[in-house]
C-alpha positions as CSV (number, residue, x, y, z in Angstrom):
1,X,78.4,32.9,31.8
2,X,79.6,35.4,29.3
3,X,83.1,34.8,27.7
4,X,84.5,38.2,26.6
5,X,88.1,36.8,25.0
6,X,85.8,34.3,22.7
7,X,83.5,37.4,21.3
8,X,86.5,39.8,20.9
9,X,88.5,37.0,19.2
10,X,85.4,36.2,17.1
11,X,84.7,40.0,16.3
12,X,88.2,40.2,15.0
13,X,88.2,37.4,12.8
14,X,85.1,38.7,11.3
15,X,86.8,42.3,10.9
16,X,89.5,40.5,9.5
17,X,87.3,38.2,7.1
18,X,85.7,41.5,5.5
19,X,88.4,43.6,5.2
20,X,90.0,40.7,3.4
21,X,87.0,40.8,1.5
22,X,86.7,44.4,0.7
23,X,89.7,44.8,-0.3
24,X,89.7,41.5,-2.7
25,X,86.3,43.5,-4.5
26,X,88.7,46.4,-4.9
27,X,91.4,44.4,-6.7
28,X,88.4,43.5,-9.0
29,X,86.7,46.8,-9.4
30,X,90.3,48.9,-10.0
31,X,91.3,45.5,-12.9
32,X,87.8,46.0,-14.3
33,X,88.0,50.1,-14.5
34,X,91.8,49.3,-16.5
35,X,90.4,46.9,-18.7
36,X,87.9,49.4,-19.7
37,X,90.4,52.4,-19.6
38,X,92.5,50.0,-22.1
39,X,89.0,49.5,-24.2
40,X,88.3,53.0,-24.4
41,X,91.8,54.2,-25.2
42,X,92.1,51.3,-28.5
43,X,88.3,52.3,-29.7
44,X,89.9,56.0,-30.0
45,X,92.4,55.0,-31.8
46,X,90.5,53.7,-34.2
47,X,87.7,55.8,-34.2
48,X,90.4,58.4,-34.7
49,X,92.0,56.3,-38.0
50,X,88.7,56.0,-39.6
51,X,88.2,59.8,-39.3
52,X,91.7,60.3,-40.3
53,X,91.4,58.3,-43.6
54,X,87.7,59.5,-44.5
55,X,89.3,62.5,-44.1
56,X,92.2,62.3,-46.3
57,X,90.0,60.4,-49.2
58,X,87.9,63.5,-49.3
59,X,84.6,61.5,-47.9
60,X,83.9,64.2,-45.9
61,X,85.5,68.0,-44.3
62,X,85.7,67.9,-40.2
63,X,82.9,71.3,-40.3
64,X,80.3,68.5,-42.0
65,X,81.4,65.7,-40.0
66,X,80.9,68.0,-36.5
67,X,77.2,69.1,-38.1
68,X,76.1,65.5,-39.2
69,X,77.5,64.6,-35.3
70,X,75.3,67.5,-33.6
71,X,72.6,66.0,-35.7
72,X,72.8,62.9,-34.7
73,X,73.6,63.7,-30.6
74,X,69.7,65.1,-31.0
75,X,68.3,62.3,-32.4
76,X,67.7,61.0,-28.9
77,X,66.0,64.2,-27.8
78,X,68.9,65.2,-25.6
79,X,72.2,67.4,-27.0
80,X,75.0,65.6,-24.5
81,X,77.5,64.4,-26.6
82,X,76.2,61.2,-26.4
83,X,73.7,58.9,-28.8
84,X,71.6,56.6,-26.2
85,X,68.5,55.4,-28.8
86,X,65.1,54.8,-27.1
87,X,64.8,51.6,-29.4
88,X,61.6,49.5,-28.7
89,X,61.9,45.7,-28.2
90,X,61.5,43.7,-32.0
91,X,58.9,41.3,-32.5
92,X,60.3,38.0,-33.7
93,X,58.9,36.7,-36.7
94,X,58.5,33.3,-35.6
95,X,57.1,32.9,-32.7
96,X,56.0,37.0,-31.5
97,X,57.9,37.5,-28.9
98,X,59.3,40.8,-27.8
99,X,63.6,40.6,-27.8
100,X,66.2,43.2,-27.3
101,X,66.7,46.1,-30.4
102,X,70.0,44.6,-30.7
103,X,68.8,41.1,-30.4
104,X,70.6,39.0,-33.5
105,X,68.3,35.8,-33.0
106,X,64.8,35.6,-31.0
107,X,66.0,34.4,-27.3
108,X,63.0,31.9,-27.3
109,X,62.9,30.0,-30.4
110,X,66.7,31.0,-31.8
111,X,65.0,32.3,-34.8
112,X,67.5,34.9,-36.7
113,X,65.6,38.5,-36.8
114,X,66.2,40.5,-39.8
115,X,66.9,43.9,-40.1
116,X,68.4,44.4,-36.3
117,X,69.1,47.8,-35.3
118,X,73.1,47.8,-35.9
119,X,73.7,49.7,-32.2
C-alpha cells in the first residue's frame, strides 16, 4: 500500500532541509568573500603607504619601481601581473624530509629550517 501524503510530506521536508542548507552555505561564502574584500582593501592601503614613503625618501622613482615589477612578474615565466613562484619543497636538516617552501619548522620533527623562502 502506497501512501502518497507521507512521500509528498517527506519530499517537502527534505526540499525544505536543503534549501535551508543552501542558503546557510551562502551566508558563509558571501561573509568569507567580505572578509577577504576587507583584507584586500587594508593590504592596499598599505602596500600603497610603503610606495608612497619609499617614494618621497627618494628610495626609488615610480618608472624604476614599474621596471623592477615587470622584472619580477617574469620571474615565474608568465607576464600576468602576478608573482606565483614554482618553489620546490626544502629538505629539513634534521631528519630529510621534504616540507612546504614556506615551511618555518620541519612538520615531522619541529626542527626550525633556515633560510625559508620569505613568500
Amino acid at each position: 500500500m502506497h501512501y502518497g501524503f507521507v512521500s509528498r510530506y517527506h519530499n517537502s521536508t527534505y526540499n525544505a532541509q536543503q534549501q535551508s542548507e543552501a542558503q546557510s552555505d551562502a551566508r558563509h561564502a558571501l561573509g568569507a568573500v567580505d572578509r577577504l574584500e576587507d583584507l584586500m582593501t587594508r593590504h592596499a592601503l598599505v602596500l600603497k603607504t610603503l610606495l608612497t614613503f619609499c617614494e618621497q625618501k627618494g628610495l626609488f622613482k615610480e618608472p624604476e619601481f614599474l621596471k623592477l615589477m615587470e622584472e619580477i612578474d617574469l620571474s615565474d615565466g608568465v607576464a600576468d601581473g602576478r608573482y606565483k613562484p614554482q618553489g620546490q619543497p626544502r629538505d629539513c636538516v634534521a631528519c630529510g624530509r621534504k616540507n612546504r617552501r614556506t615551511a618555518m619548522r620541519c612538520m615531522y620533527c619541529g626542527e626550525d629550517i633556515k633560510d625559508r623562502d620569505v613568500m
